[in-house]
C-alpha positions as a printed NumPy array, in Angstrom:
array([[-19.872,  10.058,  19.647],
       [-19.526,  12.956,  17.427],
       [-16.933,  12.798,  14.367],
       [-16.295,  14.786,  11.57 ],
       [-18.199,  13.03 ,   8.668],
       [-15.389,  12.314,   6.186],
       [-13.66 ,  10.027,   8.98 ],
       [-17.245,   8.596,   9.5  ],
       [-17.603,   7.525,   5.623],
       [-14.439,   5.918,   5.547],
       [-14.588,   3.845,   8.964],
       [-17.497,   2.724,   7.326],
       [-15.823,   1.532,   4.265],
       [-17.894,   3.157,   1.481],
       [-14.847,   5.121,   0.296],
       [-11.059,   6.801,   1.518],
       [-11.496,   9.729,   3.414],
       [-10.165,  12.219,   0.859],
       [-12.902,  10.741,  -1.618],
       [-15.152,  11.423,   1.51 ],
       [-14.405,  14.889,   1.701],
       [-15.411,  15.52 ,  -2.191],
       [-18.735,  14.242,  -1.7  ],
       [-19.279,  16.278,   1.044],
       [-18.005,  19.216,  -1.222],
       [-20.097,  18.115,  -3.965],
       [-23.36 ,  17.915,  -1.848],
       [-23.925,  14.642,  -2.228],
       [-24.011,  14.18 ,   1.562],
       [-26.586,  14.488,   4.404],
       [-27.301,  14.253,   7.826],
       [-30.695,  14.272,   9.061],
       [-32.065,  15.146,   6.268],
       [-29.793,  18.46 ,   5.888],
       [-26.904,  18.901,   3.354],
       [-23.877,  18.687,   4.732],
       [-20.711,  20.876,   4.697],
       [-16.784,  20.153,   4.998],
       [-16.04 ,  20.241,   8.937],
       [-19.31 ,  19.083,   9.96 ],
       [-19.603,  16.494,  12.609],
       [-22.063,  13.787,  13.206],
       [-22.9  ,  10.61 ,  15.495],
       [-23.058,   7.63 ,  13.438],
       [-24.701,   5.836,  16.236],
       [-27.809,   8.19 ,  16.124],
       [-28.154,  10.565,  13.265],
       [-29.3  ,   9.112,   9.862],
       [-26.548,   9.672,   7.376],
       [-27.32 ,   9.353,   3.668],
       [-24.603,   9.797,   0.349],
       [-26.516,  10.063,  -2.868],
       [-29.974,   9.455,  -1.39 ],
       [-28.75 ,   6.723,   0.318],
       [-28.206,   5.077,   3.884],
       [-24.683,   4.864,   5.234],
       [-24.114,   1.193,   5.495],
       [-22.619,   0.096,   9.479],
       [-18.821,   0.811,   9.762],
       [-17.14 ,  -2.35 ,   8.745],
       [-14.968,  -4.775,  10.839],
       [-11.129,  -3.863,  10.181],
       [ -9.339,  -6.309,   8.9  ],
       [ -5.56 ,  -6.262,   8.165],
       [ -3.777,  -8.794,   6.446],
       [ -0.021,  -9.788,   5.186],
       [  0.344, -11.725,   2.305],
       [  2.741, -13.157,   0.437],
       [  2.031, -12.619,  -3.283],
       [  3.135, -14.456,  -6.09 ],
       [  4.904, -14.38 ,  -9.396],
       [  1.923, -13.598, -11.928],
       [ -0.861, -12.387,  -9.888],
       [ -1.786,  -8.701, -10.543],
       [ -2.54 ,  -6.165,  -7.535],
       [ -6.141,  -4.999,  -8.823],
       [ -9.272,  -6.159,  -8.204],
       [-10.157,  -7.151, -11.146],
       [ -7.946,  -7.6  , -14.092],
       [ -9.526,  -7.615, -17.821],
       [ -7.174,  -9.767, -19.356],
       [ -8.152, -12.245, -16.566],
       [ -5.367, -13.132, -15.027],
       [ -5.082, -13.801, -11.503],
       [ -5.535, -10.964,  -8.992],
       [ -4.15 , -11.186,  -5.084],
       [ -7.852, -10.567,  -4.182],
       [ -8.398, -14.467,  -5.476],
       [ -5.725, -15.427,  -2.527],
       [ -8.379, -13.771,   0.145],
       [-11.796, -15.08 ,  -0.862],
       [-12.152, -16.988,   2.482],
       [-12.072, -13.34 ,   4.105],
       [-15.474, -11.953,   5.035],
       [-14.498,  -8.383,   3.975],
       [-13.392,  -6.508,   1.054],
       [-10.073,  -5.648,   1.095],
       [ -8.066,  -3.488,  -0.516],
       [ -4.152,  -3.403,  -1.217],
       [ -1.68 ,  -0.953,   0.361],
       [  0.107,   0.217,  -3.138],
       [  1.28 ,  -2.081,  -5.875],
       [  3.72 ,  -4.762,  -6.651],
       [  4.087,  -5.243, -10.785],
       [  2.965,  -8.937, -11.992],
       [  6.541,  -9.698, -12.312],
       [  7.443,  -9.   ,  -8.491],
       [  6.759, -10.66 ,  -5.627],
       [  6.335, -11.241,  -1.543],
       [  5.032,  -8.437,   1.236],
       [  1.605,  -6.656,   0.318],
       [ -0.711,  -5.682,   2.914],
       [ -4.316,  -5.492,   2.316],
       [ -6.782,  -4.103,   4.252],
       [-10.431,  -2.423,   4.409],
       [ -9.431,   0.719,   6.593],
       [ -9.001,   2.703,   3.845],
       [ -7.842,   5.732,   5.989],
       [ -4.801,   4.054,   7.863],
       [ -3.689,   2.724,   4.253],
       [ -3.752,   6.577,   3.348],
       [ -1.304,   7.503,   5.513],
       [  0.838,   4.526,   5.033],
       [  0.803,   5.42 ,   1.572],
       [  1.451,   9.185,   1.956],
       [  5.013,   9.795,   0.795],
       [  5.057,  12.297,   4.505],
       [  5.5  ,   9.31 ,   6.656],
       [  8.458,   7.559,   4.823],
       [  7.448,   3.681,   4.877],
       [ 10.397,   1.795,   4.837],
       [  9.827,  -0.774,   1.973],
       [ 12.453,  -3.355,   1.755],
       [ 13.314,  -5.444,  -1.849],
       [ 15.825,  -8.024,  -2.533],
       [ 16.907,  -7.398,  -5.959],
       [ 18.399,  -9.781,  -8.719],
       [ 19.955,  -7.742, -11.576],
       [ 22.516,  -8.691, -14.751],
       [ 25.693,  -7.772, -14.928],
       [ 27.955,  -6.877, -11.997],
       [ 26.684,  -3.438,  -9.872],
       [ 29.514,  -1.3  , -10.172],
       [ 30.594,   1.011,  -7.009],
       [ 29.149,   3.562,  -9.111],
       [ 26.32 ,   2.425,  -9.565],
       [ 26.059,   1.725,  -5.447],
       [ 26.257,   5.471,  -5.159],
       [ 23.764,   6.456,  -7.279],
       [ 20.967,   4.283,  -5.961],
       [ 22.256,   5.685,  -2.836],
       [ 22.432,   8.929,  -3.613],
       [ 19.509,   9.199,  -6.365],
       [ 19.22 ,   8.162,  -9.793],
       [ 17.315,  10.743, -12.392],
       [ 13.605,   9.356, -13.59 ],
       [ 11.934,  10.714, -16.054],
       [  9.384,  11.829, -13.014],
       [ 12.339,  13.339, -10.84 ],
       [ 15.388,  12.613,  -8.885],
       [ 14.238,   9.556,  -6.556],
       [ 15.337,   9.652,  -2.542],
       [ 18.189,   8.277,  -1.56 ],
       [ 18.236,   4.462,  -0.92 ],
       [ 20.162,   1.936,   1.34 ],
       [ 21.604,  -1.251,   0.298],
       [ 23.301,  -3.997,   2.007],
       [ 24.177,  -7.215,   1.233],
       [ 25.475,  -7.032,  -2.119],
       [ 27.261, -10.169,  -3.559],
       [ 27.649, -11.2  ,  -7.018],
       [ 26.838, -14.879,  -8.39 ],
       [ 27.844, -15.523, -12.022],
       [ 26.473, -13.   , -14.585],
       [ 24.405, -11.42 , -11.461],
       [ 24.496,  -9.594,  -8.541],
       [ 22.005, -10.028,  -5.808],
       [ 21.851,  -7.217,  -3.052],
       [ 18.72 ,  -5.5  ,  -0.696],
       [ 17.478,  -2.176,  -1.191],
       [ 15.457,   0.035,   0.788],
       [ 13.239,   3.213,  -0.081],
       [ 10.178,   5.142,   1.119],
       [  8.939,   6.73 ,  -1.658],
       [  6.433,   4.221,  -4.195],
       [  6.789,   5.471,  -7.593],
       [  5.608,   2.751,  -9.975],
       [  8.129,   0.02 , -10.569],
       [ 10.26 ,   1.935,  -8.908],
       [ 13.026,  -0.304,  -8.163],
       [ 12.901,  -2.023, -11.87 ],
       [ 13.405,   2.008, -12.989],
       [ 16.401,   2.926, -10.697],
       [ 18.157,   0.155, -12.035],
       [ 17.122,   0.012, -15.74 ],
       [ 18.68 ,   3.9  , -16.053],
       [ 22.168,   2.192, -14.906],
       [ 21.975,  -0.374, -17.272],
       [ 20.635,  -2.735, -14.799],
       [ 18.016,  -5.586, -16.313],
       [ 16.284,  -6.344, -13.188],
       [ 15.381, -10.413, -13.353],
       [ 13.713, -11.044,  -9.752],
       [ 12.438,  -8.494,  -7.226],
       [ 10.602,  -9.525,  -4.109],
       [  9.555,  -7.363,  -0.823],
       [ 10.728,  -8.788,   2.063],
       [ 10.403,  -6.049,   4.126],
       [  7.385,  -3.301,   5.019],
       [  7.889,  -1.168,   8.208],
       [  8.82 ,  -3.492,  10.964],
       [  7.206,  -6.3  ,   8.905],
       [  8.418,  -9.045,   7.268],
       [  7.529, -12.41 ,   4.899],
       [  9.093, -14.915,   8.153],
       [  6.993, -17.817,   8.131],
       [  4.874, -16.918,   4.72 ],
       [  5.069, -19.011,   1.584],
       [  4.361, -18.023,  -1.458],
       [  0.115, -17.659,  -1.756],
       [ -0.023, -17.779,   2.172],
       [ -1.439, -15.064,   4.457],
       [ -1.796, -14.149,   8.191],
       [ -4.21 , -11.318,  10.095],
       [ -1.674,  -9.12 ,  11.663],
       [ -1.499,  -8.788,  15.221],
       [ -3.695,  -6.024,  17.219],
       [  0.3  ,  -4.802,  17.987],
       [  1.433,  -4.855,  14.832],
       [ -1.438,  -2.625,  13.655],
       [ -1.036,  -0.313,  16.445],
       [  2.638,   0.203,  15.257],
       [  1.386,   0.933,  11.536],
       [ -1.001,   3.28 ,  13.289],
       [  1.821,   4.644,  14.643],
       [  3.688,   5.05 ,  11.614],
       [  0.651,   6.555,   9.682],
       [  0.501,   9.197,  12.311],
       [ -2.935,   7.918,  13.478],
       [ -4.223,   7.21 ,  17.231]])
């Protein structure tokens, strides 16, 4: 079956499809023994594909996993100050897998990970408007001002963020405990909003992504998602 080669080079795993795309550009691609250009197509199944001199290795099984990540592990895959990484969690996996964005070392709970480096692409596109779900512990009581900023946007020193949703708000002692949603996934994003209202944030898990959720998952654990819950992210990615 003839595809275009980027989409070939990352159902194989060797890199994302925008990285895909570059090498083509770059020349460092061929098919049958001819350089290739952006927009060409190609059968994986019967043409002899090479990147840098060298074979295309089989398209890889896809794998797509939810796991619950702990306080202190970092999402890399390596870390050079060797501490843990969420790749440790997944050794039993027979694939290389890759996360779906970041959560800091000091957050926790719902990070995908997968080895279809296209679909996590999309997810990660700001376009497509991933619903990302945190329960956040801050100091001090959140003020009905400060409510409407998060909601409306708070001022970063990268830009005004979206707007965000929260619900469940309730204060315990010295604290106030509430959920907030967003799409977008500026780095620490959450921690930021809140910081530039005065807000120390002192726990932040995901407990929401999409449609999914941590239900069932402790701490360290993991679970394959289902072939319908990968359709749905499909869905949401804007992929077939």
């Amino acid at each position: 079956m003839q595809q275009r080669l980027q989409k070939i080079l990352a159902a194989a795993g060797h890199c994302s499809r925008r990285r895909a795309e570059q090498l083509i550009a770059d020349g460092r691609v061929s098919v049958d023994g001819q350089v290739a250009s952006l927009g060409d197509q190609a059968d994986a199944a019967t043409c002899t594909i090479l990147v840098d001199g060298q074979p295309l290795k089989a398209a890889e099984k896809h794998l797509y996993v939810l796991l619950n990540k702990p306080l202190g592990t970092v999402t890399t895959l390596k870390d050079p100050e060797g501490r843990p990484v969420v790749t440790d969690l997944i050794r039993d996996l027979p694939e290389r897998l890759y996360p779906v964005g970041r959560l800091d070392i000091n957050s926790s709970g719902l990070l995908l990970l997968t080895n279809d480096g296209a679909l996590a692409n999309r997810l990660a596109h700001p376009s497509h408007q991933v619903d990302k779900v945190y329960l956040a512990k801050v100091r001090g009581r959140l003020t009905e001002d400060s409510v409407r900023q998060l909601e409306k946007g708070v001022l970063l020193d990268d830009g005004v963020t979206a707007p965000a949703r929260l619900a469940n708000i309730r204060v315990t002692g010295s604290h106030t405990w509430f959920e907030i949603t967003i799409h977008e996934g500026r780095n620490r994003q959450v921690r930021r909003m809140c910081e530039a209202l005065g807000h120390q944030v002192s726990r932040l898990v995901r407990i929401g992504y999409a449609f999914l959720t941590l239900d069932g998952l402790a701490p360290g654990e993991k679970r394959m998602l289902t072939r319908q819950e990968v359709a749905r992210l499909k869905r949401l990615g804007g992929k077939d």
